[in-house]
C-alpha positions in Angstrom: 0.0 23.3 -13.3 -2.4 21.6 -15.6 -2.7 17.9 -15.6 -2.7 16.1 -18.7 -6.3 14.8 -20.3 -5.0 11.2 -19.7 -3.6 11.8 -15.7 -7.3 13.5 -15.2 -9.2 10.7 -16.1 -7.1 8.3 -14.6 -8.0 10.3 -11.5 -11.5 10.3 -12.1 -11.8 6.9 -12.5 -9.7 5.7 -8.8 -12.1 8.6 -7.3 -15.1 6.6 -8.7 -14.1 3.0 -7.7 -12.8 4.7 -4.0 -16.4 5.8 -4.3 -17.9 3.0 -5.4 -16.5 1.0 -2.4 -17.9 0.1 1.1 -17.7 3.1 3.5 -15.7 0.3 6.2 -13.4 -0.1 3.2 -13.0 3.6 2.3 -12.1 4.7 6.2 -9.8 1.9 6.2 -7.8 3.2 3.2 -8.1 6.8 4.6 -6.9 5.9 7.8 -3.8 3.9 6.0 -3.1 7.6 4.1 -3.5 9.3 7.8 -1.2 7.3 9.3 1.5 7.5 6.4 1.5 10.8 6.3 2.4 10.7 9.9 5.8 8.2 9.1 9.3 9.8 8.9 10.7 10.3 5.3 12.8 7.1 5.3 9.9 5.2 6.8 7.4 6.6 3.5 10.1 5.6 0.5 10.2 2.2 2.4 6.6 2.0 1.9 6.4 3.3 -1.7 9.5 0.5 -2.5 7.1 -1.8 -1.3 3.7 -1.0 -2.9 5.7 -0.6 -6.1 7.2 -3.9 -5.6 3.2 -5.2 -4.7 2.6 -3.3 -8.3 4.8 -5.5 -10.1 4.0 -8.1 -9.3 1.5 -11.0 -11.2 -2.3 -11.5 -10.0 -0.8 -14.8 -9.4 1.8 -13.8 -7.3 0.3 -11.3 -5.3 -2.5 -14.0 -4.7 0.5 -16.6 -3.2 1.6 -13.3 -0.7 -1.5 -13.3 0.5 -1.9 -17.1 0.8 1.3 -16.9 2.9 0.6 -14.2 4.6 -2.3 -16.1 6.1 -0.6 -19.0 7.0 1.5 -17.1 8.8 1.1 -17.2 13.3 0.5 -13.9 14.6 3.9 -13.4 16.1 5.6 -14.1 12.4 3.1 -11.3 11.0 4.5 -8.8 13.4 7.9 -9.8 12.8 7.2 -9.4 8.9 6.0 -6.1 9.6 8.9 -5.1 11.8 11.2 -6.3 9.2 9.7 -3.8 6.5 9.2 -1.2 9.0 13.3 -0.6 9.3 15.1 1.4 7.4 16.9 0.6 3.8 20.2 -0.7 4.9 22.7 1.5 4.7 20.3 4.6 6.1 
């Protein structure tokens, strides 16, 4: 089960920029992989249809998410994340 020259490099370089990273920053993204390992199968392809959404999108548009996502009152924040927390209709 050899990985290819290209996939193994790509590798090494996320492990050097996750190392490069604050340790506040680093525990935060390990606690994120903790607590999706943890989510039911549906619950992890909703999160992977998301992040590969996030993925396609523009700098430009990702930095307009954000911008929203700020504006946004508390209470609409945990109704955004309710929303993507339910299941793919039809499921």
């Amino acid at each position: 089960n050899e990985l290819p020259e290209a996939r193994r490099q790509e590798l090494r370089e996320a492990y050097d920029r996750f190392q490069q990273m604050p340790a506040e920053r680093r525990e935060r993204i390990l606690d994120r992989m903790r607590q999706f390992d943890t989510l039911p199968p549906e619950q992890r392809q909703q999160v992977m249809q998301n992040w590969e959404r996030w993925q396609k999108m523009t700098p430009a548009e990702r930095e307009a998410a954000r911008e929203r996502w700020q504006r946004m009152t508390p209470e609409e924040q945990r109704g955004r994340r309710e929303h993507w927390r339910r299941p793919p209709a039809g499921h």
